[in-house]
C-alpha positions as CSV (number, residue, x, y, z in Angstrom):
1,X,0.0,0.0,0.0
2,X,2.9,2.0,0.4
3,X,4.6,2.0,-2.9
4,X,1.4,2.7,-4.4
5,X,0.1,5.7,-2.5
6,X,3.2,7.5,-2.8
7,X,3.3,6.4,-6.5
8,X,-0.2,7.9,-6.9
9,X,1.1,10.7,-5.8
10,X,4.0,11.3,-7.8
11,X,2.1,10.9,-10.8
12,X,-0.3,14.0,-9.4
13,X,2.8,16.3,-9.2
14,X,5.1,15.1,-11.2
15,X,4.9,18.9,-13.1
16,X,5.4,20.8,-9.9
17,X,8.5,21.6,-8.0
18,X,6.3,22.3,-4.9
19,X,4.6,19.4,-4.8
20,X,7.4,17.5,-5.6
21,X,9.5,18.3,-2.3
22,X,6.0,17.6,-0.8
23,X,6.0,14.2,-2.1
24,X,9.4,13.0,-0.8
25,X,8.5,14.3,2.7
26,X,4.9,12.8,2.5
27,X,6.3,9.4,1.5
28,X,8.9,10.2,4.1
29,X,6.3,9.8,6.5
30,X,4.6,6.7,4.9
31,X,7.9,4.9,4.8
32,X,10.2,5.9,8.0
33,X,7.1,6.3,10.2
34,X,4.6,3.6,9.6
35,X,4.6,0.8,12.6
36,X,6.9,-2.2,12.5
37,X,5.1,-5.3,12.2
38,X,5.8,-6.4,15.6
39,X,4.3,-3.2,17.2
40,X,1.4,-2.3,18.5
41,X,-1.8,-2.8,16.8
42,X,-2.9,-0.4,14.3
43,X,-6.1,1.7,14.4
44,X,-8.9,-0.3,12.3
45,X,-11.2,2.6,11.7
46,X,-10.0,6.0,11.8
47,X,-12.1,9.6,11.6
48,X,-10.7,12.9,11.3
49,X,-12.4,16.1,12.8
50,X,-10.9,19.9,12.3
51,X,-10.8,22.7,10.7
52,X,-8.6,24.1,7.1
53,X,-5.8,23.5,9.1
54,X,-6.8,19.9,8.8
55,X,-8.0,20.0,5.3
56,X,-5.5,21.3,4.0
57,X,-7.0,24.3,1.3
58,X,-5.2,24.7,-1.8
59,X,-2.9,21.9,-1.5
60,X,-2.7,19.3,-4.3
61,X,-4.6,17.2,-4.7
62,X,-8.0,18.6,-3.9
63,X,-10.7,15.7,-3.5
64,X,-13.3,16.1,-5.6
65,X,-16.6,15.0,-3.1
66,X,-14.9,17.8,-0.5
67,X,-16.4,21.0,-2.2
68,X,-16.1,23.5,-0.4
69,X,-14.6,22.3,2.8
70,X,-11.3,22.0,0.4
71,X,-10.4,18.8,1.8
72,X,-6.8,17.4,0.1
73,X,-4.9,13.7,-0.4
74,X,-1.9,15.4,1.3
75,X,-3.4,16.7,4.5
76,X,-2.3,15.0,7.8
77,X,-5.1,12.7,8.1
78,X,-4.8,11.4,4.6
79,X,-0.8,10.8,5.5
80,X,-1.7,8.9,8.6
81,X,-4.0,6.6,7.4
82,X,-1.7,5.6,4.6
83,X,1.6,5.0,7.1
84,X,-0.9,3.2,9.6
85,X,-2.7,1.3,6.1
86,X,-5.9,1.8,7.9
87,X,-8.1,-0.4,6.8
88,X,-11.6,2.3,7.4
89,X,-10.7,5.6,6.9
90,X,-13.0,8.9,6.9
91,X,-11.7,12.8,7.0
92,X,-14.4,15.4,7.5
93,X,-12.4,18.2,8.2
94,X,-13.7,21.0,6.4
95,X,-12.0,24.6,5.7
96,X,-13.9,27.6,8.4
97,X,-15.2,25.0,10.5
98,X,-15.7,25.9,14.4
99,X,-16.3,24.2,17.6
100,X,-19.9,24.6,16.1
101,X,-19.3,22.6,13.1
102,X,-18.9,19.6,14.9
103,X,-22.2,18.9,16.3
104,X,-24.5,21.4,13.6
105,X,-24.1,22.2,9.8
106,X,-21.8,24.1,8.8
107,X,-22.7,26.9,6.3
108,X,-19.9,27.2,3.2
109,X,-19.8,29.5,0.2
110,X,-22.5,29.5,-2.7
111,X,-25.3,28.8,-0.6
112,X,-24.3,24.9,0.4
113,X,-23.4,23.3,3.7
114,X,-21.4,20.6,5.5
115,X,-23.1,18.1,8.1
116,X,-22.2,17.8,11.5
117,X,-18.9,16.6,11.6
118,X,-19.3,14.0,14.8
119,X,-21.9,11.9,12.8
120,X,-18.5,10.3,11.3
121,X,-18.0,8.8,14.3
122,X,-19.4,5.5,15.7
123,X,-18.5,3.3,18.6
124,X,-16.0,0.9,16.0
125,X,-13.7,3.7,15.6
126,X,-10.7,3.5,17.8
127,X,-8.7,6.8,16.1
128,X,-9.7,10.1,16.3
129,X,-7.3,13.3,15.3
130,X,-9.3,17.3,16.0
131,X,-7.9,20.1,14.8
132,X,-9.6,23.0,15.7
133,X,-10.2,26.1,17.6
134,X,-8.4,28.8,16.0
135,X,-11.6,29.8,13.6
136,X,-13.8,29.9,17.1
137,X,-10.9,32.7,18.8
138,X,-11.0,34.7,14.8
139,X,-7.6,33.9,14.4
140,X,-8.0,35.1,10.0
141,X,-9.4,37.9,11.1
142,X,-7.0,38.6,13.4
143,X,-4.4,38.0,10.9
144,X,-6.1,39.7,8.4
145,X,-6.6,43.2,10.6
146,X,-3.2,43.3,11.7
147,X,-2.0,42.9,7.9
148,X,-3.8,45.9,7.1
149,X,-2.6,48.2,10.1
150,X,0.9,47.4,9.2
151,X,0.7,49.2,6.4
152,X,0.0,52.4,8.2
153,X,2.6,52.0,11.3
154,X,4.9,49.0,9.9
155,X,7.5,49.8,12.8
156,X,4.6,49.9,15.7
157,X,2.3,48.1,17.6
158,X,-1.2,48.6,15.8
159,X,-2.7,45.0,16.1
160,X,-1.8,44.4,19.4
161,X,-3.3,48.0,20.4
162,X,-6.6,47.3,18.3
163,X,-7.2,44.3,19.9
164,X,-6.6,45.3,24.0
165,X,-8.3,49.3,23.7
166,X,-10.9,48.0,26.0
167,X,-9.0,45.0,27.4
168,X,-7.8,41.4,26.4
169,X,-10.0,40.7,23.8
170,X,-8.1,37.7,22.4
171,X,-7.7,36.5,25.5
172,X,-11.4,36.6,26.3
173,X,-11.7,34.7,23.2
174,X,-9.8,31.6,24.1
175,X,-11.5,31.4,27.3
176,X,-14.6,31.6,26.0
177,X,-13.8,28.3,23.5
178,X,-12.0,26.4,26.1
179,X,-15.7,25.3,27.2
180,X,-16.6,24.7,23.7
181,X,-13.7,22.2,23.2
182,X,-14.3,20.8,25.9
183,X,-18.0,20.1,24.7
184,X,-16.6,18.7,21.6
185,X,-14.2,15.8,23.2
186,X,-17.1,14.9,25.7
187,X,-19.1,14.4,22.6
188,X,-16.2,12.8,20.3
189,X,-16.0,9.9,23.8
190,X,-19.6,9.4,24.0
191,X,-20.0,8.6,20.6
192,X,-16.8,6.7,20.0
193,X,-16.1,5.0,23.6
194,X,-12.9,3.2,22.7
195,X,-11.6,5.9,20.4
196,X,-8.1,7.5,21.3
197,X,-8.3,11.0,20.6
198,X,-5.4,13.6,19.4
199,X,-6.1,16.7,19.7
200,X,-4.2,18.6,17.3
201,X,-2.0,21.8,18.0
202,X,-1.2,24.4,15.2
203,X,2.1,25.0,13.9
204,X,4.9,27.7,13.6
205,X,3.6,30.8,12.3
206,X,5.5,33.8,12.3
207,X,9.0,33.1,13.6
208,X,9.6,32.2,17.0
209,X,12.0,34.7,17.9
210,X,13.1,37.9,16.5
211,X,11.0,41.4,14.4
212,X,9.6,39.3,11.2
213,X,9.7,40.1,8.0
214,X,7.8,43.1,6.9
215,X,6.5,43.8,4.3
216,X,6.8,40.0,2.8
217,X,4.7,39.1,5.7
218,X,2.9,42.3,6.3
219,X,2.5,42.1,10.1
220,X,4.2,45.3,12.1
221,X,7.4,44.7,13.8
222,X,5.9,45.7,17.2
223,X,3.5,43.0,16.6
224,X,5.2,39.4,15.8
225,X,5.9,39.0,19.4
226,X,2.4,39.7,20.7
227,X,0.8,37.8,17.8
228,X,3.3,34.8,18.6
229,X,1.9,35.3,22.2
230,X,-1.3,34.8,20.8
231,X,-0.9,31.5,19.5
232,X,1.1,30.2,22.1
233,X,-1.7,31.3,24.5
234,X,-4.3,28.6,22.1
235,X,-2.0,25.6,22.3
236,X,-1.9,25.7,25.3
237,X,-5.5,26.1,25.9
238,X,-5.7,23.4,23.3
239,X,-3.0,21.4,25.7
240,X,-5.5,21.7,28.6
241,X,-8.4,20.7,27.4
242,X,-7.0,17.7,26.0
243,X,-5.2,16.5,29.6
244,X,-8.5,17.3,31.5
245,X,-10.3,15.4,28.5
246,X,-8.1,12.4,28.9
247,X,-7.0,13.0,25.4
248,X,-3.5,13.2,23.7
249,X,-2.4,16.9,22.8
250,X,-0.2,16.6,19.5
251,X,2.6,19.7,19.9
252,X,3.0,20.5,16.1
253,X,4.3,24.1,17.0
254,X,7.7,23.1,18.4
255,X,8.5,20.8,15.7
256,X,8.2,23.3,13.0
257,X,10.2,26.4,14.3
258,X,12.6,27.2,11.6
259,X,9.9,26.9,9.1
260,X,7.8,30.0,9.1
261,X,6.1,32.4,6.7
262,X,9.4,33.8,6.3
263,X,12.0,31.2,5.2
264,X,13.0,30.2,1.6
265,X,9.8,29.0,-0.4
266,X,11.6,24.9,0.3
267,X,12.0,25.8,3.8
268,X,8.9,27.3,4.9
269,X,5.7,24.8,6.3
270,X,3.0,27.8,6.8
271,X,2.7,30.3,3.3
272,X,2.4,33.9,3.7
273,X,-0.2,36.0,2.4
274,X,1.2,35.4,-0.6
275,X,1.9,31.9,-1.1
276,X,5.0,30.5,-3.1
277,X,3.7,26.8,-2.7
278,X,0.5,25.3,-3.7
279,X,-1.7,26.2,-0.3
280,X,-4.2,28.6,1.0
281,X,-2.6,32.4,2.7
282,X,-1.6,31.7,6.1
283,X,-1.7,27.9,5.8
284,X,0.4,24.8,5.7
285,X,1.8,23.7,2.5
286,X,2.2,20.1,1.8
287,X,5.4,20.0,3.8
288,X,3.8,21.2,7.1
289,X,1.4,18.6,6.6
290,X,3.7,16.1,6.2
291,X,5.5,17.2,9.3
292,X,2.0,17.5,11.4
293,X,1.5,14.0,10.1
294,X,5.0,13.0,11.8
295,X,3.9,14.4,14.8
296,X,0.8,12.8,14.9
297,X,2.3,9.0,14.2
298,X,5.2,9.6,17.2
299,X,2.0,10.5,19.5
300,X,0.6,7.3,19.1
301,X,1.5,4.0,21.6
């Protein structure tokens, strides 16, 4: 199963350089990661839950029954079934989903919708992977707001200023969805009892130390750190809810300093606003995936 699924691939991206460095690091995973025969037992019937950062919008290929929810054969779930050679297999992450999407439809674009993504699950499934919570604390537009006041004070602190005029607003934000999340893993162990459950952090962003890199990632000097801040502050609200949920928390943020928006277009995991890799703005690329996909196999027993 392995020679073929990284085959299949190959012959999907064959004609880009992109998706080429993605295919040796997916197949990577496949190959290097995937349980030794004498190991523990794999997962029979796998279900992924999350949001874009799941999906994986923009990356190569899209499959076609995902629509809107821009669902790809490279995201992490899609890489983790393949090492583990799952034998049921079911990913219904979906691109702007929310704590909300998992137990009520999810509006999308054009007028369609995406059901409740917790009717995957049933009590035969014995994997689950979430990735979620950073649509439920705005994180794009966060991103998107502090893009635009660069522009004006690139050497300041606009974003960080916007957002605490009348207090911690971000902050009030990730407290109000730790309750959500925590709704969401009681629900994911009611329905699936015998499930183990990753909950999935996000990756490097912005650099972890130093100013940036105005204007090719247009986000003022003065506010990297406090934006950094920002998603450190949601991992570990993520890494919370997971321990008092008895579930795994999968540190994907660690593992990919070094490869932020602003490293060489082969070096980089996330893209910038604009990308230089097949993904969508402020998203993994193939190669983040593949590295959230190693993360997610070393977190299993």
């Amino acid at each position: 199963m392995t020679g073929g699924y990284c085959a299949a691939m190959q012959l999907g991206n064959v004609n880009r350089r992109a998706s080429a460095a993605a295919l040796v690091a997916a197949c990577l995973v496949v190959v290097l990661v995937r349980p030794a025969a004498a190991g523990p037992i794999a997962p029979h019937h796998y279900v992924a839950l999350g949001d874009s950062y799941t999906s994986g919008p923009g990356i190569p290929n899209q499959t076609p029954e995902s629509g809107a929810c821009r669902r790809s054969d490279h995201n992490y779930p899609h890489l983790v079934a393949a090492a583990l050679e799952i034998g049921r297999f079911t990913d219904v992450s979906c691109a702007g989903a929310t704590t909300a999407a998992m137990g009520a439809t999810q509006p999308l674009p054009g007028g369609l919708s995406n059901g409740p993504q917790l009717d995957a699950l049933a009590p035969d499934v014995d994997l689950v992977t979430l990735g979620i919570g950073g649509n439920d604390i705005g994180f794009g537009e966060i991103s998107i707001t502090c893009a635009g006041l660069s522009i004006l004070f690139p050497l300041g602190s606009p974003c960080r200023h916007h957002f605490t005029r009348h207090g911690d607003e971000v902050g009030r934000r990730i407290e109000a969805a730790a309750p959500k999340l925590a709704a969401v893993l009681a629900a994911i162990r009611a329905r699936a009892p015998a499930a183990r459950i990753l909950l999935v952090g996000y990756p490097v962003i912005l650099p972890a130390g130093g100013p940036g890199c105005w204007p090719v990632m247009p986000i003022a000097i003065g506010d990297v750190a406090w934006l950094r801040g920002v998603e450190g502050r949601l991992n570990a609200m993520l890494a919370a809810q997971a321990t008092a949920a008895g579930a795994t928390f999968v540190d994907t943020y660690t593992s990919s300093v070094g490869h932020d928006v602003c490293r060489l277009p082969w070096e980089k995991w996330v893209e910038g606003f604009v990308p230089t890799a097949p993904a969508s703005a402020v998203h993994p690329n193939a190669l983040g995936m593949a590295n959230t996909a190693r993360q997610v196999l070393a977190a299993l027993p």
